[in-house]
ROVEX-724279 format. One record per residue: residue number from 0; residue in three letters; chain; x, y, z of N, C-alpha, C in turn. Coordinates in steps of 0.05 Angstrom, whole numbers, plus 5000, padded with zeros to 4 digits. Example, Ala and Ser with C-alpha at 12.3 -4.5 7.8 and 13.67 -1.06 7.14 Angstrom:
2
SITE pos code unit   nu   nv   nw  cau  cav  caw   cu   cv   cw
SITE   0  ALA    A 5264 4886 5156 5246 4910 5156 5264 4934 5156
SITE   1  SER    A 5257 4955 5142 5273 4979 5143 5258 5001 5157
This chain:
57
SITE pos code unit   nu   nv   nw  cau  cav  caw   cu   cv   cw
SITE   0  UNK    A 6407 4679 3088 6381 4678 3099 6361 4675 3076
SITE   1  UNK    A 6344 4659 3075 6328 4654 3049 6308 4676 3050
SITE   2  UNK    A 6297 4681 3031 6281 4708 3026 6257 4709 3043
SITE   3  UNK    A 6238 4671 3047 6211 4678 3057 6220 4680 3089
SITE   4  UNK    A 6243 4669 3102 6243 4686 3128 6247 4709 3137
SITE   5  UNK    A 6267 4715 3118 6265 4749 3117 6240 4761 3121
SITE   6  UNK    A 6221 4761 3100 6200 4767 3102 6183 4771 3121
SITE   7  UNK    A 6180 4736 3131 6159 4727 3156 6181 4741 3175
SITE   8  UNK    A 6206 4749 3181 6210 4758 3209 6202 4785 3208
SITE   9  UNK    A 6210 4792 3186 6199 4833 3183 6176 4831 3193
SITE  10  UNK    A 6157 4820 3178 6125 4816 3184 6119 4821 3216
SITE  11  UNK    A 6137 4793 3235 6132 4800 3264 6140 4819 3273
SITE  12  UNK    A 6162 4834 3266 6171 4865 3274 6147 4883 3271
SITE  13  UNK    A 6135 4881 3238 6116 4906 3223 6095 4902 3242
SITE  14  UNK    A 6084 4879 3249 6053 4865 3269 6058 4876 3299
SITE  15  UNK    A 6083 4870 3313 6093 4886 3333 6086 4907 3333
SITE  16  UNK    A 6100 4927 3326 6096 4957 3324 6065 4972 3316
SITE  17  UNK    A 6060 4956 3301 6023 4965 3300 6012 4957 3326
SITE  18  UNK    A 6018 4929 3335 6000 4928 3359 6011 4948 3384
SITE  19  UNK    A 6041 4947 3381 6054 4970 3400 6030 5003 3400
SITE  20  UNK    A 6023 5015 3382 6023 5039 3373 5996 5033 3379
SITE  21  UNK    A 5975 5012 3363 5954 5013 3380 5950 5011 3414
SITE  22  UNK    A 5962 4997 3419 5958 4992 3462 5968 5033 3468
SITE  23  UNK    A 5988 5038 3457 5986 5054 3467 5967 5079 3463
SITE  24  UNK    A 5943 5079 3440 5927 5100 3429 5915 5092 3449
SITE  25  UNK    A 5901 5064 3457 5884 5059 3471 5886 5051 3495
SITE  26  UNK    A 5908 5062 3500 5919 5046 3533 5919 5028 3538
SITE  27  UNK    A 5928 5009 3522 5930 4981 3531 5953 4974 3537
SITE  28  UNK    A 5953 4963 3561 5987 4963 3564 5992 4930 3559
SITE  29  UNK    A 5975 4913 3570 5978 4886 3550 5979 4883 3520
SITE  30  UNK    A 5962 4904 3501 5978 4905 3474 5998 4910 3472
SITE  31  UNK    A 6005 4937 3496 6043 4949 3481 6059 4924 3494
SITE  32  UNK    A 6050 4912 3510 6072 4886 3515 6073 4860 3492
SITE  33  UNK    A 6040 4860 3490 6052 4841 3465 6062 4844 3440
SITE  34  UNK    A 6056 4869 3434 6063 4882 3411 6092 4885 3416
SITE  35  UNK    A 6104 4892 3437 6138 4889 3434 6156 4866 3429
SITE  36  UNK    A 6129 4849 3444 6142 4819 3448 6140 4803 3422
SITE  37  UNK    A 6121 4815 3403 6117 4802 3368 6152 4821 3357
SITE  38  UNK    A 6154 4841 3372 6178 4864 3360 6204 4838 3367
SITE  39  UNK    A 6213 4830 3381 6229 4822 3388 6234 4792 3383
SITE  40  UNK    A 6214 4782 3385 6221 4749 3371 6226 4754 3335
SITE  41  UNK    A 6214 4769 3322 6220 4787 3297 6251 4786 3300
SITE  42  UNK    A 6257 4797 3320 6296 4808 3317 6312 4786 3332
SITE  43  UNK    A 6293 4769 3331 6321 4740 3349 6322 4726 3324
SITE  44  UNK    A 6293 4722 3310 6291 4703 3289 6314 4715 3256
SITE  45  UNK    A 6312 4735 3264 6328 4750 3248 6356 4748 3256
SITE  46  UNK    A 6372 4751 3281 6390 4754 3291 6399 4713 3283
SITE  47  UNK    A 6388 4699 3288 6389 4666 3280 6392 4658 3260
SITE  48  UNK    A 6373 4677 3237 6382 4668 3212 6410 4672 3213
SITE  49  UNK    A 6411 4707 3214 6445 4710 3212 6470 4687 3214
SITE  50  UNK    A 6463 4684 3246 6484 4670 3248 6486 4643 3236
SITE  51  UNK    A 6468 4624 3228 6465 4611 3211 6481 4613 3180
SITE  52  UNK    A 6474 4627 3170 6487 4643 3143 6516 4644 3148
SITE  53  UNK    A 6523 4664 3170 6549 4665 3175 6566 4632 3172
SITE  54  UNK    A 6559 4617 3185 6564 4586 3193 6566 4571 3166
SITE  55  UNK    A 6544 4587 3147 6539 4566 3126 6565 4580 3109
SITE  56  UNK    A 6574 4603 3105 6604 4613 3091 6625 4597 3088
């Protein structure tokens, strides 16, 4: 997995979870959804590289 995706996918995990943690200070329940939904394309994009890498062995 090359380093700047690594990066950029952590990033959409780290951006997730802040907006997660905000919706919920402030009750927003459309932030905690998008904020999960930045969480989770974070862990597919991550889960893709993987398998990629794996393939490229």
């Amino acid at each position: 997995m090359a380093t700047g995706d690594k990066i950029d996918n952590k990033a959409d995990e780290l951006k997730g979870k802040a907006k997660e943690t905000v919706g919920k200070v402030q009750d927003d329940k459309d932030l905690q959804a998008e904020g999960k939904a930045d969480q989770t394309k974070g862990s597919i994009k991550q889960a893709g590289e993987k398998i990629k890498d794996a393939f490229k062995s």
